[in-house]
MMTF fields as JSON, N, C-alpha, C and O atoms, coordinates in Angstrom:
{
  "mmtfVersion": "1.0.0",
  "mmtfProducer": "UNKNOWN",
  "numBonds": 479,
  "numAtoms": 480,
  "numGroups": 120,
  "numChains": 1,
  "numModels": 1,
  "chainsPerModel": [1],
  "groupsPerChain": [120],
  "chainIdList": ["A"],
  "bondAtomList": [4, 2, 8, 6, 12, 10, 16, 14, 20, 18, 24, 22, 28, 26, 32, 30, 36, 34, 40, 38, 44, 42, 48, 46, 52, 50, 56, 54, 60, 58, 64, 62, 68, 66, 72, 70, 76, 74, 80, 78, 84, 82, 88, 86, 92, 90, 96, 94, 100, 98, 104, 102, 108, 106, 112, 110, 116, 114, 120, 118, 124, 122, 128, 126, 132, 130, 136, 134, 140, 138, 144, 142, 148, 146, 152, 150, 156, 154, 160, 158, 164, 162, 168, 166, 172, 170, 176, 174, 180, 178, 184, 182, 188, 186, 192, 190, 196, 194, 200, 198, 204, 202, 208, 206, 212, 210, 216, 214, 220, 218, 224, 222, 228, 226, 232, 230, 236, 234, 240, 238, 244, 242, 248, 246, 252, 250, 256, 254, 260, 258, 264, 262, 268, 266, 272, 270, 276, 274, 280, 278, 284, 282, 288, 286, 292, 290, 296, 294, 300, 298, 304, 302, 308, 306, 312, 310, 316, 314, 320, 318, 324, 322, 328, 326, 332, 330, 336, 334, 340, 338, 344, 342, 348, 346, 352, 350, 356, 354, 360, 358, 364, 362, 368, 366, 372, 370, 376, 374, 380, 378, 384, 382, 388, 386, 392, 390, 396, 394, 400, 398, 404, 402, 408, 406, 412, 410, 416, 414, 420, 418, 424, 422, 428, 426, 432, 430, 436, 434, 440, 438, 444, 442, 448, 446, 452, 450, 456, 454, 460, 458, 464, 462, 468, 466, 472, 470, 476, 474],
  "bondOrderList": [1, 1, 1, 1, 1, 1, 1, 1, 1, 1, 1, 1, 1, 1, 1, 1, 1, 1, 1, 1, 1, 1, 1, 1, 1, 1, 1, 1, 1, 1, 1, 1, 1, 1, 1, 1, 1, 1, 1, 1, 1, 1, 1, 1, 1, 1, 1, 1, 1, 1, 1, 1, 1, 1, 1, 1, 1, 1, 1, 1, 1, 1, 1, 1, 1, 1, 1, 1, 1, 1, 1, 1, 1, 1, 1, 1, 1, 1, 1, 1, 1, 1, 1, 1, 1, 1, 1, 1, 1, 1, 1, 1, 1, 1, 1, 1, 1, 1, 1, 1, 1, 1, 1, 1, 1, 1, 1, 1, 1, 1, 1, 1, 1, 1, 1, 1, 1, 1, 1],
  "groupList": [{"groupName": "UNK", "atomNameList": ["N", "CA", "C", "O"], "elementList": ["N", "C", "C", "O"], "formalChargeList": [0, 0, 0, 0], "bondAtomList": [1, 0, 2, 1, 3, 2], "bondOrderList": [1, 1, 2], "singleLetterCode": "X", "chemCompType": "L-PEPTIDE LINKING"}],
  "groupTypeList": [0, 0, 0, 0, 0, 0, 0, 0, 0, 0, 0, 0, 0, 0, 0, 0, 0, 0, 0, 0, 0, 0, 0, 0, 0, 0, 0, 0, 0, 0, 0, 0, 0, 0, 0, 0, 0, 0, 0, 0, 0, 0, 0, 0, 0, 0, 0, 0, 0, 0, 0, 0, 0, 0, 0, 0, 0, 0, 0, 0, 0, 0, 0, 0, 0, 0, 0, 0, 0, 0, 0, 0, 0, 0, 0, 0, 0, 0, 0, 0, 0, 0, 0, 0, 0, 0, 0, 0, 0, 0, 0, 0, 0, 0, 0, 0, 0, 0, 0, 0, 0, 0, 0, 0, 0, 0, 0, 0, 0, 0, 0, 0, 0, 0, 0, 0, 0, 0, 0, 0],
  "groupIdList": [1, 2, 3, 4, 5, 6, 7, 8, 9, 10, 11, 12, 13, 14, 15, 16, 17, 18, 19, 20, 21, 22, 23, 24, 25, 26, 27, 28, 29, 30, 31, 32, 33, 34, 35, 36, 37, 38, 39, 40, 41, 42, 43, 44, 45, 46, 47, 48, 49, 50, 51, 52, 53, 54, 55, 56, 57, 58, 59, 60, 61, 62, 63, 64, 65, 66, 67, 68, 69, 70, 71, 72, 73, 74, 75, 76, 77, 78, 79, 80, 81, 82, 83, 84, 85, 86, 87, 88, 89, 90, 91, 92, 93, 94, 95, 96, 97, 98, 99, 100, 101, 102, 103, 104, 105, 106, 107, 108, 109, 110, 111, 112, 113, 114, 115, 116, 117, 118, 119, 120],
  "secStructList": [7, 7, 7, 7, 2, 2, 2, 2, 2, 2, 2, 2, 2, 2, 2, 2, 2, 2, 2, 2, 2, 6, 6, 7, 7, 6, 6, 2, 2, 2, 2, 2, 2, 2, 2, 2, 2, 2, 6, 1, 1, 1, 1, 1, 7, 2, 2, 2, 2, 2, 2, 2, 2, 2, 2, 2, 2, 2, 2, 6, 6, 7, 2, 2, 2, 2, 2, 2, 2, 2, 2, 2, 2, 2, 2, 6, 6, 7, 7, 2, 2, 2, 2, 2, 2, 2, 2, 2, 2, 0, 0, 0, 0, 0, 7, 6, 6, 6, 6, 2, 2, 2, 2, 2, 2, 2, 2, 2, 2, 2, 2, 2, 2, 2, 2, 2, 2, 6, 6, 7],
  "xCoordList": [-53.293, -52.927, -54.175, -55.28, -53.759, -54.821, -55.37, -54.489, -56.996, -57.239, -56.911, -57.066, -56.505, -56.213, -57.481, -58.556, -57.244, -58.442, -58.954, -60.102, -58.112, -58.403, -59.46, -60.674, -58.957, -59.958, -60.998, -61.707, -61.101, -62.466, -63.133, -64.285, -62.352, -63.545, -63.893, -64.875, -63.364, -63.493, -64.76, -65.928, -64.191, -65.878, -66.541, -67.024, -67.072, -68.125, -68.531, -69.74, -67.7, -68.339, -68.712, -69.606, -67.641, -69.002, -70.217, -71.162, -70.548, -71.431, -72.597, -73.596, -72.503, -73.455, -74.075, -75.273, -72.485, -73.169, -73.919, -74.935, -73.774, -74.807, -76.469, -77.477, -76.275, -77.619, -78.085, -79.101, -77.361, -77.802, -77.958, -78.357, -77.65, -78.117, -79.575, -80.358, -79.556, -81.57, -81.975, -81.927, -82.476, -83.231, -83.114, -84.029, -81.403, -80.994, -81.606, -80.912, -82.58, -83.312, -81.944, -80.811, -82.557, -81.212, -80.856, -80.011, -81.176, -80.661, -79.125, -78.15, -79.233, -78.621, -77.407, -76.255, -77.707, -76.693, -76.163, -75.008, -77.002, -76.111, -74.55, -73.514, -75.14, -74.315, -72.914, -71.799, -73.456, -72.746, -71.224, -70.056, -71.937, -71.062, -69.866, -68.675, -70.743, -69.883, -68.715, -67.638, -69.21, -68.087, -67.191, -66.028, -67.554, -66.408, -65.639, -64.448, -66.181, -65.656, -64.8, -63.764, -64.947, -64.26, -63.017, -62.071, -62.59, -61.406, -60.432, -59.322, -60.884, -60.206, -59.269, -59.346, -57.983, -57.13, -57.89, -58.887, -57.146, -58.191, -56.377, -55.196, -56.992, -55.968, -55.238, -54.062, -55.568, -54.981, -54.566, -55.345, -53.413, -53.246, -54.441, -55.204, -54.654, -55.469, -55.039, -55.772, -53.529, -53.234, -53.004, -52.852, -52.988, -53.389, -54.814, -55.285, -55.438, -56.785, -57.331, -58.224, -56.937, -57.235, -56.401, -56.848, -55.568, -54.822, -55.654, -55.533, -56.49, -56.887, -58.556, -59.293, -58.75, -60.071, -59.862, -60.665, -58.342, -57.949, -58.408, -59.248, -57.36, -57.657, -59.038, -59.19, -60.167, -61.567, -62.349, -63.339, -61.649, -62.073, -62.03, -62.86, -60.519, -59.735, -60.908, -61.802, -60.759, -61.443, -63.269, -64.036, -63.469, -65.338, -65.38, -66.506, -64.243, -63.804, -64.602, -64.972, -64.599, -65.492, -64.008, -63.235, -64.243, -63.275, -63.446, -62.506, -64.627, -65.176, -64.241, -63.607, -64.488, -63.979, -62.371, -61.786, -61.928, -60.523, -59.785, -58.848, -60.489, -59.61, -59.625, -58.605, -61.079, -61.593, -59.773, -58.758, -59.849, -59.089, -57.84, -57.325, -57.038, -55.906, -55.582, -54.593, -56.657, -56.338, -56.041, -55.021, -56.767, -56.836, -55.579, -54.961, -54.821, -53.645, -52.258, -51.145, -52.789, -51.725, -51.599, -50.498, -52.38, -52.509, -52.102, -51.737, -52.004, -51.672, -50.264, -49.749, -49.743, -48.067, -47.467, -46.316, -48.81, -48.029, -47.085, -47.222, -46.075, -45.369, -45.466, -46.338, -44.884, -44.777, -44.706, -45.561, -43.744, -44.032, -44.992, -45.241, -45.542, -46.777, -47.999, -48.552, -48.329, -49.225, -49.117, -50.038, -47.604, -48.083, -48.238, -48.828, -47.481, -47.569, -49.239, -49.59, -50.309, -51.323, -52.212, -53.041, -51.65, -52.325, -52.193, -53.218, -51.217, -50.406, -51.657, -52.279, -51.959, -52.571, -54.236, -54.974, -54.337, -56.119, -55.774, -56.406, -55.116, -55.066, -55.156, -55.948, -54.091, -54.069, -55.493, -55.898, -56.14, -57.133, -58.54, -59.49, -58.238, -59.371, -59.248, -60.337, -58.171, -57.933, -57.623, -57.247, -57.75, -57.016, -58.237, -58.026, -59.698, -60.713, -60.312, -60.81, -59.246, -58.556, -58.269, -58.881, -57.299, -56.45, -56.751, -56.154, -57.776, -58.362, -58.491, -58.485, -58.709, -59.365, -57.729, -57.665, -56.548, -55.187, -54.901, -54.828, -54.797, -54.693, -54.825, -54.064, -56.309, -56.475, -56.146, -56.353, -55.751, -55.39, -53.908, -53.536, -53.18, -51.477, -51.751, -51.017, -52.565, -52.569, -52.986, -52.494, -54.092, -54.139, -53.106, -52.881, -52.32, -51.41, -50.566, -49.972, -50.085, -48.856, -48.985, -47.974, -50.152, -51.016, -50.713, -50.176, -51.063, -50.826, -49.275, -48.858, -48.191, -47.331, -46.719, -45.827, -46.969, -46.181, -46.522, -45.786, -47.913, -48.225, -48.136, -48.427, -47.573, -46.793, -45.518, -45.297, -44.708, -43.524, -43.502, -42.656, -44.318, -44.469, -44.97, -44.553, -45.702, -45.826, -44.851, -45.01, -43.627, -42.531, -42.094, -41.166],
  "yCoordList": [171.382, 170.205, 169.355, 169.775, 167.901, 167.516, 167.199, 167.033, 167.137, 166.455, 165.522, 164.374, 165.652, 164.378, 163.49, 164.04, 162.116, 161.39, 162.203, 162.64, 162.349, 163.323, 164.402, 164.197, 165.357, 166.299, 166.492, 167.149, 165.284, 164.981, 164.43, 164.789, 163.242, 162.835, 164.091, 163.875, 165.247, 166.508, 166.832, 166.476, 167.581, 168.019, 167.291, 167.788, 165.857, 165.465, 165.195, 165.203, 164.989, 165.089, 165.916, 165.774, 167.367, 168.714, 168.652, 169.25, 168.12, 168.466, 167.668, 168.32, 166.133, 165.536, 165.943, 165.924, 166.562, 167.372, 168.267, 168.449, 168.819, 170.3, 169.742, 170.065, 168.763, 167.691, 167.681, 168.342, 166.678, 166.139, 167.093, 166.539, 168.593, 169.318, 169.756, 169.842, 169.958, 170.544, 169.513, 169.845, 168.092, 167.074, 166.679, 166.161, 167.133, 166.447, 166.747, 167.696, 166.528, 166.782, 166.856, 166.38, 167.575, 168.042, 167.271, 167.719, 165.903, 164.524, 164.024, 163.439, 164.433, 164.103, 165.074, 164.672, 166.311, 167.299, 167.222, 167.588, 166.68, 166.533, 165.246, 165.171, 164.572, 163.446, 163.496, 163.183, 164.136, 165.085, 165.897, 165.512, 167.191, 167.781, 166.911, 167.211, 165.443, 165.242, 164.666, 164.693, 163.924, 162.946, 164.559, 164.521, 165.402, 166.514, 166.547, 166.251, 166.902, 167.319, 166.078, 166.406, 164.955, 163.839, 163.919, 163.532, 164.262, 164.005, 165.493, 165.619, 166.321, 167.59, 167.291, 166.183, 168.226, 167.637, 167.534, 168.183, 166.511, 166.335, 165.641, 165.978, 164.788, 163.604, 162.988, 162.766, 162.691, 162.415, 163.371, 164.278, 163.303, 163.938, 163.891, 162.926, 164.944, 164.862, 163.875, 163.006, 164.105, 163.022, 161.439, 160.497, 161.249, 159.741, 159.272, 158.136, 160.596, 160.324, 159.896, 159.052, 160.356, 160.168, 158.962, 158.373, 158.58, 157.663, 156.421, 155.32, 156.659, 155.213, 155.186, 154.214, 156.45, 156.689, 155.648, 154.942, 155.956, 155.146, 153.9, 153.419, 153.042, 151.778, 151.315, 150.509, 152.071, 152.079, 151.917, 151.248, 152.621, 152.439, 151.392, 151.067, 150.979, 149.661, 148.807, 148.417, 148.587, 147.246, 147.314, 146.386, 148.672, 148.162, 148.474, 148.509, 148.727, 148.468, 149.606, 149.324, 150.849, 152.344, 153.147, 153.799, 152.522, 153.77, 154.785, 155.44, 155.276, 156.987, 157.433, 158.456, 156.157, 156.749, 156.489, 157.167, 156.113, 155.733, 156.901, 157.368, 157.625, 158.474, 159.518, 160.124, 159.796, 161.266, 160.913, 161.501, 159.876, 159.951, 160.284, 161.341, 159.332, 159.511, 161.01, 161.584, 161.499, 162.789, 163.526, 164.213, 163.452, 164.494, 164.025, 164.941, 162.898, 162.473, 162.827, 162.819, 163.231, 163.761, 165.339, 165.82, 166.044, 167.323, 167.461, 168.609, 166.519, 166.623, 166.557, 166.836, 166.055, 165.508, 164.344, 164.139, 163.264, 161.833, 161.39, 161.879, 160.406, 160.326, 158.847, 158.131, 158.336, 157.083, 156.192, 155.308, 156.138, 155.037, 154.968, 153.802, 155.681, 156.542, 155.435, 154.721, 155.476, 155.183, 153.543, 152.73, 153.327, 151.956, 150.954, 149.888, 151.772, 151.166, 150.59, 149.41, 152.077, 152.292, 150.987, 150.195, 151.167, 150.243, 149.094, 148.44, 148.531, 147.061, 146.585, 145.545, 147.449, 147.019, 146.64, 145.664, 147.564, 147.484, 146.004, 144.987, 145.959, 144.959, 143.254, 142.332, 143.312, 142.548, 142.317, 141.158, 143.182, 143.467, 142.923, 142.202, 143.561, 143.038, 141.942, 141.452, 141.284, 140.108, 140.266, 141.382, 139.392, 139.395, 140.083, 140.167, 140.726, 141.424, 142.931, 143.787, 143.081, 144.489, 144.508, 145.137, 143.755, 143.749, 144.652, 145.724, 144.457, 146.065, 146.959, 147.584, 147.348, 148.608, 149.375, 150.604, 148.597, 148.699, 149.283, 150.429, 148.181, 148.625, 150.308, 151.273, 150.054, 151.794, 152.873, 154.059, 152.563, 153.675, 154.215, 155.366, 153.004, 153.305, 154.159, 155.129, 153.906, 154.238, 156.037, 157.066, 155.763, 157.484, 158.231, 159.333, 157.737, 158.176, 158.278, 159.311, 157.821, 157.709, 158.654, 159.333, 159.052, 160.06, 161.303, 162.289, 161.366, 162.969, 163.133, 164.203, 162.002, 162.64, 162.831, 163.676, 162.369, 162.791, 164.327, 165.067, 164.579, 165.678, 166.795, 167.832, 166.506, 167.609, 167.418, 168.296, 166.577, 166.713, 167.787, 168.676, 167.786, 168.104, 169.367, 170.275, 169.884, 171.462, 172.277, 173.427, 171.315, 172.057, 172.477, 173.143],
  "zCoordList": [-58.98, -58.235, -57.985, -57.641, -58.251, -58.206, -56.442, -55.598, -55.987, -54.975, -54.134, -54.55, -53.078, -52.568, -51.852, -51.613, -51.549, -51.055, -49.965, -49.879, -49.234, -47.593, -48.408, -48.408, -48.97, -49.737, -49.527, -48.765, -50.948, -51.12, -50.13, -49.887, -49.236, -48.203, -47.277, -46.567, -47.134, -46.276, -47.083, -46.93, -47.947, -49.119, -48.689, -47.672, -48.929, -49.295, -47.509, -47.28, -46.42, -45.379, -44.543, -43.709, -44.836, -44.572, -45.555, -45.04, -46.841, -47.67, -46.82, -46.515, -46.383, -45.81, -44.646, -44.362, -43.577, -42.348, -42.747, -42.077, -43.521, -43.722, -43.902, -43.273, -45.046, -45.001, -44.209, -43.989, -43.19, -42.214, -40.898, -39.874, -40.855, -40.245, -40.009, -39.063, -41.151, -41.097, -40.479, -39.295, -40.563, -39.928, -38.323, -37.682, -37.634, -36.825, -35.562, -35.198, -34.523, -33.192, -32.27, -32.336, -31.522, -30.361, -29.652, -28.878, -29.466, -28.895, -30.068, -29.596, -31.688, -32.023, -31.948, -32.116, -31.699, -31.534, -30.533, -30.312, -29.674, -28.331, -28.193, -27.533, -29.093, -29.019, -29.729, -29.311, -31.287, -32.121, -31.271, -31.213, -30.681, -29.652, -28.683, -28.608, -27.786, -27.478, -27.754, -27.159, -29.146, -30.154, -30.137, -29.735, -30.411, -30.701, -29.585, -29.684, -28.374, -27.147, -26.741, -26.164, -26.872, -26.026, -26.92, -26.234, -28.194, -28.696, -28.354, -28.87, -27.636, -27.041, -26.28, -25.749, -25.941, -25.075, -23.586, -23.27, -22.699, -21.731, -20.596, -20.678, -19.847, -19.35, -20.369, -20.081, -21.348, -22.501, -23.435, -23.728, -23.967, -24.953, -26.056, -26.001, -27.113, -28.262, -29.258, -29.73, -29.612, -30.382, -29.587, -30.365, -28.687, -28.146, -28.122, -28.17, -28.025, -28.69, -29.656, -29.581, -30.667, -32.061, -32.456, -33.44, -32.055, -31.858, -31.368, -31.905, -30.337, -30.091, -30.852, -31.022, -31.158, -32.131, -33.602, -34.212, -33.817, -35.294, -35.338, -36.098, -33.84, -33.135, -33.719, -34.637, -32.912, -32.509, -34.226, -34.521, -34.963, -36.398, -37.668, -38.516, -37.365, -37.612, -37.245, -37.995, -35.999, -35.273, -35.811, -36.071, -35.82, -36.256, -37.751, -38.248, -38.618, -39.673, -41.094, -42.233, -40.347, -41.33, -41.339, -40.636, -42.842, -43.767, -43.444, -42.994, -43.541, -43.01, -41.514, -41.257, -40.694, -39.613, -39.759, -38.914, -40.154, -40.289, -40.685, -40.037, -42.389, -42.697, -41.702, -41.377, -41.079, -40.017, -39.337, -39.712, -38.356, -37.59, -38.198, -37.835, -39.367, -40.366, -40.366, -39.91, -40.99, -41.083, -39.878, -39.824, -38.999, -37.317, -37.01, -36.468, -37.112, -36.658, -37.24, -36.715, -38.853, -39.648, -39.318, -39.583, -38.883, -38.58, -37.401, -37.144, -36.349, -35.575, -35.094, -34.011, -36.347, -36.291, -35.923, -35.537, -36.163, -35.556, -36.727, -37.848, -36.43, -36.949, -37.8, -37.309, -38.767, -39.451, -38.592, -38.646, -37.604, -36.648, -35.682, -35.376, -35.166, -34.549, -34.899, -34.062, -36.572, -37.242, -37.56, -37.648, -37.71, -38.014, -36.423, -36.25, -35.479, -34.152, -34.071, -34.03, -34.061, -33.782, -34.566, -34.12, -35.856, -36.907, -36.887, -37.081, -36.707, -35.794, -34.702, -34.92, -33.513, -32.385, -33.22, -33.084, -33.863, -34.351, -35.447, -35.161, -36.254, -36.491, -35.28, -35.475, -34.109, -33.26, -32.64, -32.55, -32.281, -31.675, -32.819, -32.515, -34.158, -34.814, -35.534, -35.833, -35.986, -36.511, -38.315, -38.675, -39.188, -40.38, -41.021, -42.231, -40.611, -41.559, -41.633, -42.363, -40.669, -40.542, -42.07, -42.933, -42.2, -43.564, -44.274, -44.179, -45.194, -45.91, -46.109, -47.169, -44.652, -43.984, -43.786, -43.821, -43.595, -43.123, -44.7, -45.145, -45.216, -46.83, -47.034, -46.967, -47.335, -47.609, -46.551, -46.806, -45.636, -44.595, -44.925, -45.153, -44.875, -45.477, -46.911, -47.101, -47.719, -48.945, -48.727, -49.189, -47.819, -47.409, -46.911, -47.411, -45.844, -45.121, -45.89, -45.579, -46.785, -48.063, -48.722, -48.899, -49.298, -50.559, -49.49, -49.995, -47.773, -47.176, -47.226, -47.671, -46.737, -46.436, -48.07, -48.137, -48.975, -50.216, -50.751, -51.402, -50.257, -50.34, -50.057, -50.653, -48.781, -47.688, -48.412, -49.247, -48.313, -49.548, -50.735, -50.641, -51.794, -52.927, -52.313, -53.033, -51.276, -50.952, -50.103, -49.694, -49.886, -49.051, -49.515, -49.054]
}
């Protein structure tokens, strides 16, 4: 079966963390940690988290961060309407340079759930 985009962007972004491990001073680990810790369930649900993480990605417009979230959100079980709700607002919020960034996100989100299809 072939790779999916999610995949590969997984591979290749544990491959960079590992990189970017050896060099990183404990100011950056610290910060590291808390990007982890703040998307934990908390007052908020996890998936409203990642949910407004998507938002947050849309609007400053990193693919990288888009799929991270895409994915954490597909694992998490949000749903088709879930996603385009979410994707709707970051668009509102970021204006017509979203467009793109919207583009390839549906295209990811399309590529997981067909995939989960084809492994049921």
């Amino acid at each position: 079966m072939n790779q999916t985009t999610i995949d590969k962007f997984t591979q290749e972004r544990d491959r960079l963390n590992n990189i970017m491990s050896q060099y990183t001073s404990l100011n950056t680990n610290r910060f590291l940690s808390l990007d982890n810790q703040m998307y934990r369930e908390g007052a908020l649900p996890q998936q409203t988290k990642e949910l407004l993480g998507l938002v947050a990605s849309l609007v400053l417009r990193c693919d990288d961060c888009i799929n991270y979230h895409l994915k954490n959100c597909f694992d998490l079980g949000c749903s088709d309407q879930e996603i385009e709700e979410t994707i709707s607002i970051g668009l509102l919020v970021g204006g017509s340079i979203v467009i793109p960034h919207m583009r390839r996100a549906y295209a990811v989100w399309d590529e997981m759930r067909k995939h989960e299809k084809e492994s049921q």
